[in-house]
C-alpha distance (Angstrom), angle and dihedral (degrees) to the residues before:
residue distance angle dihedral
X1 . . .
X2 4.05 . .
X3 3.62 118.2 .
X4 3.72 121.7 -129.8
X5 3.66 91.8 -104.3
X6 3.96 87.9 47.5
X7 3.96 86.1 47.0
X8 4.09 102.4 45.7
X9 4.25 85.7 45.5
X10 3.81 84.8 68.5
X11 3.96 122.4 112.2
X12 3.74 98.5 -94.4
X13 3.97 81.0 -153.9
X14 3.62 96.0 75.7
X15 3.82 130.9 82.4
X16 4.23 93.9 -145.1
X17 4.03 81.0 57.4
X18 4.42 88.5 55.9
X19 3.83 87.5 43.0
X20 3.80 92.9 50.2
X21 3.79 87.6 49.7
X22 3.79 93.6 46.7
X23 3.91 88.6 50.6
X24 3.87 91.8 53.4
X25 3.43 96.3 51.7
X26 4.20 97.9 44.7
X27 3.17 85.3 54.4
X28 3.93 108.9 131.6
X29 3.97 93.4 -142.6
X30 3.82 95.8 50.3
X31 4.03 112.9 103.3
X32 3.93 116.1 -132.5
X33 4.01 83.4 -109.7
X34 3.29 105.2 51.3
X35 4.34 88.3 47.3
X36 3.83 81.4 52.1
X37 4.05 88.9 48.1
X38 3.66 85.3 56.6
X39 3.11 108.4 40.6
X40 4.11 96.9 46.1
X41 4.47 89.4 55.1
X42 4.22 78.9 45.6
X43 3.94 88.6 61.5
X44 3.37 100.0 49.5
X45 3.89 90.5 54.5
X46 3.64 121.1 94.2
X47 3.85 117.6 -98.7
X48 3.76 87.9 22.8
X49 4.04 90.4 136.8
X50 3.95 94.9 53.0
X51 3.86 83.0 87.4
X52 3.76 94.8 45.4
X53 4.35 84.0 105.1
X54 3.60 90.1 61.4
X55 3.90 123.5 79.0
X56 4.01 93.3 -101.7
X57 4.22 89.9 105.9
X58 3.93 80.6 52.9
X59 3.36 89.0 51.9
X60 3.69 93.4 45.4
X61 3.46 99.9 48.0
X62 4.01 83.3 48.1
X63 4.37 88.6 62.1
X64 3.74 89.8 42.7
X65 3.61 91.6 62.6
X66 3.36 100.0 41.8
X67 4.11 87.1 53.7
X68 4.06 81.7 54.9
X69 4.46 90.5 -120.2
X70 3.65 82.7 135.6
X71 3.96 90.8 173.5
X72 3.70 93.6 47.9
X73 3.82 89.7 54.8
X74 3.88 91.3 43.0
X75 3.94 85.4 58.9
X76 3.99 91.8 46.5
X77 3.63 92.3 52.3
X78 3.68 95.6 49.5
X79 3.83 83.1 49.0
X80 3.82 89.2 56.0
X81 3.55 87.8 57.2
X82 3.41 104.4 44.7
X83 4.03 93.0 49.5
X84 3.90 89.1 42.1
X85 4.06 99.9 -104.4
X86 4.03 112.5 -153.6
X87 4.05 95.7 14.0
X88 3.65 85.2 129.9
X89 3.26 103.1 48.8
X90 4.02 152.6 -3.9
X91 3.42 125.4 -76.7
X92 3.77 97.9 157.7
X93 4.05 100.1 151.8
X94 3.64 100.2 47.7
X95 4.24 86.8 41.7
X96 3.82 87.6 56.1
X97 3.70 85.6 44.1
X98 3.67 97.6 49.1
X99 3.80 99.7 44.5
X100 4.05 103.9 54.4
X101 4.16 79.4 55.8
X102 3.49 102.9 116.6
X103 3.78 86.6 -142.8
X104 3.65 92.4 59.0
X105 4.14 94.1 37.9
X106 3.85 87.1 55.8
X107 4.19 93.9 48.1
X108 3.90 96.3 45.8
X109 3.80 89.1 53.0
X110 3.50 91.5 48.8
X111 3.75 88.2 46.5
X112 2.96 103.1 44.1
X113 4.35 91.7 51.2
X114 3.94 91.1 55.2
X115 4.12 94.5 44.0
X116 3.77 97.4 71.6
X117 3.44 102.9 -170.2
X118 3.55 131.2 174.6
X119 3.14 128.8 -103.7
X120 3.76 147.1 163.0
X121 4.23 111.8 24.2
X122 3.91 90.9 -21.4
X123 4.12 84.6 69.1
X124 4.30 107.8 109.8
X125 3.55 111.1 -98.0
X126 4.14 120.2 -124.0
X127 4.01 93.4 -164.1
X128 3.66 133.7 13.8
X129 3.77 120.9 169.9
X130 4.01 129.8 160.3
X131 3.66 115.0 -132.2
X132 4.25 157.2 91.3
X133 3.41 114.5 -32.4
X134 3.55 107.3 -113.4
X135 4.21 93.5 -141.8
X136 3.88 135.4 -16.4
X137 3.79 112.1 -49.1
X138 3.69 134.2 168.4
X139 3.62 115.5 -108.4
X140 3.76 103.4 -106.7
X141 3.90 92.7 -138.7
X142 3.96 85.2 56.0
X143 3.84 98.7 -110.3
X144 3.82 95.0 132.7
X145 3.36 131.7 -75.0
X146 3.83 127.8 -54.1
X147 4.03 121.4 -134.3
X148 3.82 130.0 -142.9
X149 3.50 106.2 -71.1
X150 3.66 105.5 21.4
X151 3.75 118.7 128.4
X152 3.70 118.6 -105.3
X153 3.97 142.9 151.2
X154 4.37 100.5 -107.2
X155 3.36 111.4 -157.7
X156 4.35 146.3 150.1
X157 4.00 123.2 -152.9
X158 3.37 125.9 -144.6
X159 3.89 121.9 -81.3
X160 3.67 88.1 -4.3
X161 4.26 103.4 138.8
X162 3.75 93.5 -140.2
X163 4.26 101.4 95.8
X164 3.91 91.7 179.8
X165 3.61 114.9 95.2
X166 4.09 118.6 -91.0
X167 3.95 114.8 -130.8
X168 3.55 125.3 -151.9
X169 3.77 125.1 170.0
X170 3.84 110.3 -122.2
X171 3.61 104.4 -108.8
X172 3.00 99.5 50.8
X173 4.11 94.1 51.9
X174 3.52 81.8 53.8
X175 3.66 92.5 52.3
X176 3.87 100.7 45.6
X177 4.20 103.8 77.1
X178 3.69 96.3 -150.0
X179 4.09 95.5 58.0
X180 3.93 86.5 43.5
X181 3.75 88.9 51.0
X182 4.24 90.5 48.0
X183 3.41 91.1 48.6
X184 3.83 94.5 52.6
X185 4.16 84.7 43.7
X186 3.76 95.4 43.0
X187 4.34 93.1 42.0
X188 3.58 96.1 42.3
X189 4.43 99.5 40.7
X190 4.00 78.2 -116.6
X191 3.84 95.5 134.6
X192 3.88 115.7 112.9
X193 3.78 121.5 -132.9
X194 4.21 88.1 -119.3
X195 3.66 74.4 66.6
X196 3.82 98.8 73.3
X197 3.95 97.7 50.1
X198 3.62 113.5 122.7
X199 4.12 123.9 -171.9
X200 3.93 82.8 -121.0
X201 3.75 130.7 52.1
X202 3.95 112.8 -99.3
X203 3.70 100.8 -174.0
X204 3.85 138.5 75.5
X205 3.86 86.2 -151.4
X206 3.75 109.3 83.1
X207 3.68 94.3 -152.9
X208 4.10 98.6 52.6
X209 3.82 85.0 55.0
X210 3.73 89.9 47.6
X211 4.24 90.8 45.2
X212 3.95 85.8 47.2
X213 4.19 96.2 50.4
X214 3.58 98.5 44.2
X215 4.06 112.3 23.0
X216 3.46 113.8 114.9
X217 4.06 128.0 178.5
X218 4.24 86.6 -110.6
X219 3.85 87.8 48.2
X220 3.93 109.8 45.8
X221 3.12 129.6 112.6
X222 3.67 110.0 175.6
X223 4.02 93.9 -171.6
X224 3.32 104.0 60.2
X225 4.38 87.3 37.3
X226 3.87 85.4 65.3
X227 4.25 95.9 42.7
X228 3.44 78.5 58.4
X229 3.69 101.7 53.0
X230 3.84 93.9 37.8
X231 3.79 87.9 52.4
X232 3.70 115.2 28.0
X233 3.79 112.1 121.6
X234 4.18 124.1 -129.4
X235 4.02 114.7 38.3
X236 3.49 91.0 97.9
X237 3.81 126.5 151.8
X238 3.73 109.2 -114.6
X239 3.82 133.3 -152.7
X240 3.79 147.9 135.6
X241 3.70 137.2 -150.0
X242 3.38 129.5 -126.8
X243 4.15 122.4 -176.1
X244 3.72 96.4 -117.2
X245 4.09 133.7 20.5
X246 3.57 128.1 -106.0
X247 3.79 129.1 63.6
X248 3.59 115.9 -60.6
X249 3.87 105.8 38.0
X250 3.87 114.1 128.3
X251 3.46 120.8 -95.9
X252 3.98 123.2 -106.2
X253 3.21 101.7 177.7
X254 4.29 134.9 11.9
X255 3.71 122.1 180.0
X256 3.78 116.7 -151.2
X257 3.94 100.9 -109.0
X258 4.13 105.7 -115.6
X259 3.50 105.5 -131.8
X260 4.09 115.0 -105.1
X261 3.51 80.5 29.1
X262 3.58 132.3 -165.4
X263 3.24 83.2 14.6
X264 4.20 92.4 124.0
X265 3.83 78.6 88.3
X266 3.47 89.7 82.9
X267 3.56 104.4 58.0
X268 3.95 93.9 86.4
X269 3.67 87.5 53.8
X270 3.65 94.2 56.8
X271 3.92 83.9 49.0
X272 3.60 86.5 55.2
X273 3.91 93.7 58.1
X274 3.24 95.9 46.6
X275 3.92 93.7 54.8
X276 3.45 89.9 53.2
X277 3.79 97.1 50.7
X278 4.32 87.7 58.5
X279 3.77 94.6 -98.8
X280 3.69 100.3 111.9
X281 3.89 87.6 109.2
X282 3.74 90.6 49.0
X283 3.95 83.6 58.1
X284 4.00 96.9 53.3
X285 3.53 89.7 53.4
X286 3.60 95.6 52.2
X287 3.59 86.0 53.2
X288 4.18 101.9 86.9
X289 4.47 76.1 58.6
X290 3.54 93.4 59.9
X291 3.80 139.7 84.3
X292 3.77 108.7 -87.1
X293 3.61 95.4 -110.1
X294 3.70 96.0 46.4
X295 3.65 87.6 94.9
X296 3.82 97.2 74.4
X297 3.64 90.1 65.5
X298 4.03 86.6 83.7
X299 3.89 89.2 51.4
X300 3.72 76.9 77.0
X301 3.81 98.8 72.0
X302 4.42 108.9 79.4
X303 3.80 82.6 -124.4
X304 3.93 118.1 126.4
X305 3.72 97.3 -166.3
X306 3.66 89.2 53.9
X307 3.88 92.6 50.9
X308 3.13 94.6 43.9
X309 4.18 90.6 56.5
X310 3.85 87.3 43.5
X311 4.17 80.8 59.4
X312 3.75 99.6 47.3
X313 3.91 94.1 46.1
X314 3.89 90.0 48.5
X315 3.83 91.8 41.2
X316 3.77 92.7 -141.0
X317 3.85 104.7 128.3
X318 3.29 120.1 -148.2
X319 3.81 99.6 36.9
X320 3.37 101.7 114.3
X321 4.07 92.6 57.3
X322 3.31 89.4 55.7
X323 3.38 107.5 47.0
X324 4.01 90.6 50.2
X325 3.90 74.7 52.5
X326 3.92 94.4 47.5
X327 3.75 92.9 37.4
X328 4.01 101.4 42.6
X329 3.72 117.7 132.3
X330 3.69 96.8 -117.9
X331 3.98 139.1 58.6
X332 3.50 115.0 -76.6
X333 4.00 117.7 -120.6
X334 3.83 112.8 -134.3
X335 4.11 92.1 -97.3
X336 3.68 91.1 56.9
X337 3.59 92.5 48.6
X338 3.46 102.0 49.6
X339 4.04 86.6 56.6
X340 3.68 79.6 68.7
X341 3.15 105.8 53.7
X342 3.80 91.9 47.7
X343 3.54 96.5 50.6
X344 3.96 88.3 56.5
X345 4.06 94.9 45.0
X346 4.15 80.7 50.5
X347 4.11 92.5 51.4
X348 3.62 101.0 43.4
X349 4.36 84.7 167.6
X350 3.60 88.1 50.1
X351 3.67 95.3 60.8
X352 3.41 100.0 45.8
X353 4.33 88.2 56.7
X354 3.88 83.9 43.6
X355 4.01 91.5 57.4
X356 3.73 91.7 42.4
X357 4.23 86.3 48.9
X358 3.91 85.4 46.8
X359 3.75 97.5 44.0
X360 4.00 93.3 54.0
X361 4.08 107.3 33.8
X362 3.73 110.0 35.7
X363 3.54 96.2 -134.5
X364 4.25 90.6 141.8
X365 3.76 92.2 59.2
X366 3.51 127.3 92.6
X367 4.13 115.4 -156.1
X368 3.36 121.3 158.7
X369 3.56 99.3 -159.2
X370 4.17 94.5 61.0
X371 3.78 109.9 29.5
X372 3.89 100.0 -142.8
X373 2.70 107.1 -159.8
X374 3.87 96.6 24.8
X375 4.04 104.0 -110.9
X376 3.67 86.1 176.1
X377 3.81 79.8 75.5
X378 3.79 110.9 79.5
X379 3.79 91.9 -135.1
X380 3.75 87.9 66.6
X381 3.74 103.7 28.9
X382 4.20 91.0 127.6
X383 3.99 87.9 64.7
X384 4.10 91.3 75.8
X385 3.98 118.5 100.3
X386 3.59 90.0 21.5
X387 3.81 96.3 -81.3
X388 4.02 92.7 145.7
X389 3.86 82.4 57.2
X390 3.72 84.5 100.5
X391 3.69 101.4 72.8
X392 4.02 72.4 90.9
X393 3.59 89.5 77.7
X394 4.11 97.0 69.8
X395 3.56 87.6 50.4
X396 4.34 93.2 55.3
X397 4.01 86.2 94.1
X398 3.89 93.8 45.8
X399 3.53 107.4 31.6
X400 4.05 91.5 155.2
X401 3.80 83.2 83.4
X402 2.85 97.2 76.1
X403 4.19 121.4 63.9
X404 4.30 95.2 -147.1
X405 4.07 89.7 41.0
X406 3.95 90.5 55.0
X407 4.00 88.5 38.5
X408 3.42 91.7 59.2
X409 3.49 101.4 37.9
X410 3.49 83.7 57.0
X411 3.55 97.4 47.4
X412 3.61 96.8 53.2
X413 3.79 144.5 -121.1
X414 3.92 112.1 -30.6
X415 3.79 94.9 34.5
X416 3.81 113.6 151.5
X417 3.81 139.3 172.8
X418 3.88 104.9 -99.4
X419 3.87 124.9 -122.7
X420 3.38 112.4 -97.2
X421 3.97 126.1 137.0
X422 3.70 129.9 -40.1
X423 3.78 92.8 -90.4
X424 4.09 87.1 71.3
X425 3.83 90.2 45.4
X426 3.75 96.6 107.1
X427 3.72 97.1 60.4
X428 4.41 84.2 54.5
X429 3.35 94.8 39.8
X430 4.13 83.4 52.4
X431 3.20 101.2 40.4
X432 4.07 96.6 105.2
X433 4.19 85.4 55.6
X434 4.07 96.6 53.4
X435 4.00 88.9 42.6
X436 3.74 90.3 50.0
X437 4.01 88.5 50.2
X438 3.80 87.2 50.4
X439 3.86 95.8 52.0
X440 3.84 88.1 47.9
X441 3.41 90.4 56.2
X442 4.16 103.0 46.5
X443 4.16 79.1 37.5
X444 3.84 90.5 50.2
X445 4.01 99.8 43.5
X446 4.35 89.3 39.8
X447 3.94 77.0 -111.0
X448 4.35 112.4 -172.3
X449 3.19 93.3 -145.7
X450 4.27 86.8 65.5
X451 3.78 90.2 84.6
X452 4.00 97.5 56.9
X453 4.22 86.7 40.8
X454 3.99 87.7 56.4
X455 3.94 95.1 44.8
X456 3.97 86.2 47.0
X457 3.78 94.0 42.2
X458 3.50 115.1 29.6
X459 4.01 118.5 7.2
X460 3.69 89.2 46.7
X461 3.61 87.8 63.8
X462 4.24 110.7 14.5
X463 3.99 83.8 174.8
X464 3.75 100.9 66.3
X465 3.43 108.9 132.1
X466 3.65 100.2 -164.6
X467 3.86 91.2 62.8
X468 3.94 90.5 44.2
X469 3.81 91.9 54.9
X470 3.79 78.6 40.1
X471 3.85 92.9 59.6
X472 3.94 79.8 -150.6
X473 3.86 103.3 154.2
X474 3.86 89.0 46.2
X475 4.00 80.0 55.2
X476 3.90 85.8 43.8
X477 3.88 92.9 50.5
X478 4.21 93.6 44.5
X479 3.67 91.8 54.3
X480 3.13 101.8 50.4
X481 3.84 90.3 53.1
X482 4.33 82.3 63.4
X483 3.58 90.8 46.2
């Protein structure tokens, strides 16, 4: 058994470090003052709110109570629910214990009166669009039901569960105040950040739920919001490798899973609301505070101007081009790719920010399960089916900039991202796009390992369809011609 000491020196960043704490403190021989000994020296630790998503505020409201400092664990379970308490896993018993406490009753209401969120039509849209309807849909305003073709105002809201698009017909859009007043918000980056608070946490990231419940106009500061989100620890993507697919293989390689994680994915959305509140320009100057390859974060958004500010503030021309090259909705043909992988081999710097970028936010994976970045948000629409996959391709002359390229270089032909759980389905459902970049780079540098990497990757199995779609052997053939 761990001693306290032994316990609070753990990497905060790390979700075996949460469950450890969680384990203490359930434990059926631990008095409600010694938990609350614990758990007061764990908050005045560093990192002590990266586990704020996990049930330990439920937990902590749960000791308070029992110690009778009813307003102390009023003020932890309003904490709970402003860092999003439980997200990350169920709790369900000690939840149904915790809210028929009259304690806790009395502090949601009270919360819940002063949070003044929006909701209904007066929630912030994420995608508006006027167009056909694209099959038969009800009429979101309950006027019918809309057929394939008929004109109508598409659009999602913020937070709202439903993913589908909703379908309203145009006059009456234009007749209901609230969607006029969205649409003036949403078109214009008019919305303010009271705007995006919801009466339950929407992020994985403790501190965007946190920014989102308590920001205020009077209170923001925007630089130190994005040192946070360049530098907070956990929200990792994890992953291991195994040396063949399919369940069972050995493991190469296992990353301890950050707690919150994957949750990096988020950052762009965060950039998103803050665009459309008006404080893009606040962003840009925060910029020079930043880690150099922070920057690329805003290649994200399918917004030329925007690219083409990233490019003149990072002097590398030509980087906007690219990246609506890199980032187009479509799959690349051989000639487009190969523009790609030049511009990388010509920007050596570049690549290595780009791996960094890559390494911490996702934004190359493609899992269905947890949109990262959110393409259900029209800002990042071009990031579904794995189209932004190909920011791979400027990497294919520096692969060493990227920790899973090396690994698997390393590791050797037929090295694959192991099944795990659907949080790790981005690297699998990627794995066609990193093997491509490390053919192009054996085929590119006349490499004799390229030979074994072919046999593993392609002639074992001519049929794969990922690597068809791919076009990768074409890519194979054309770079060894530059080589």
């Amino acid at each position: 058994m761990e001693t306290i000491d032994e316990l609070l020196h753990r990497d905060k960043a790390l979700e075996s470090t949460w469950n450890a704490y969680l384990e203490f403190l359930e434990d059926p021989a631990l008095t409600p003052e010694q938990a609350d000994a614990f758990m007061t020296r764990l908050e005045q630790e560093p990192d002590a709110e990266l586990g704020y998503c996990t049930r330990y505020l439920h937990l902590r409201t749960q000791c308070l109570l029992n110690l009778d400092r009813l307003e102390d664990a009023a003020a932890a379970w309003i904490q709970g629910r402003i860092y999003g308490a439980g997200q990350n896993g169920n709790d369900w018993d000690l939840l149904s214990w915790l809210e028929i406490d009259p304690v806790i009753k009395e502090a949601n209401r009270k919360y819940n009166r002063r949070l003044a969120a929006p909701q209904g039509w007066d929630m912030p849209l994420i995608w508006l669009e006027r167009g056909p309807v694209r099959g038969r849909k009800k009429d979101a305003l309950g006027s019918g039901v809309l057929c394939k073709g008929d004109d109508a105002f598409l659009f999602r809201q913020y937070w709202f569960s439903e993913r589908n698009l909703l379908a309203v017909r145009p006059e009456l859009f234009d007749a209901t105040p609230e969607l006029v007043e969205t649409r003036r918000k949403y078109e214009q980056d008019a919305y303010e950040l009271r705007d995006y608070r919801a009466f339950h946490a929407v992020f994985h990231h403790p501190f965007i739920n946190y920014f989102l419940a308590t920001a205020t106009p009077e209170n923001l500061d925007i630089p130190a919001l994005l040192r946070t989100a360049a530098t907070v620890r956990g929200g990792d993507f994890t992953y291991k490798l195994a040396p063949t697919r399919g369940f069972g293989s050995r493991i190469l390689f296992a990353d301890e899973r950050n707690v919150n994680c994957c949750a990096n994915g988020e950052i762009p959305y965060l950039l998103h609301i803050l665009k459309k509140c008006g404080y893009l320009d606040a962003v840009f100057r925060a910029l020079p505070e930043l880690p150099e390859d922070f920057p690329l974060l805003l290649m994200c958004f399918a917004d030329s101007a925007i690219r083409r500010r990233v490019e003149d503030y990072m002097g590398i021309p030509g980087l906007a081009a690219m990246y609506d090259l890199a980032f187009a909705p479509r799959r690349l043909g051989v000639r487009d790719q190969l523009k790609l992988v030049e511009f990388g081999r010509n920007n050596p710097r570049f690549q290595e920010l780009l791996g960094a970028s890559l390494y911490r936010y996702g934004y190359h994976l493609y899992n269905e399960y947890t949109p990262a970045p959110d393409w259900y948000v029209q800002d990042f629409a071009h990031f579904r089916c794995a189209f932004c996959a190909d920011a791979l391709l400027f990497l294919v002359s520096a692969p060493e900039t990227l920790l899973q390229l090396r690994q698997m270089l390393d590791y050797g032909p037929g090295t694959c991202f192991a099944s795990e759980s659907v949080i790790s389905q981005g690297f699998r459902n990627c794995l066609a796009y990193f093997t491509r970049t490390i053919l192009g780079f054996l085929a590119l540098n006349n490499d004799a390992r390229l030979s074994d990497w072919l046999r593993c990757t392609l002639e074992n199995d001519p049929d794969d369809r990922d690597h068809k779609r791919l076009k990768t052997a074409a890519l194979v053939t054309a770079l060894q011609k530059l080589a």
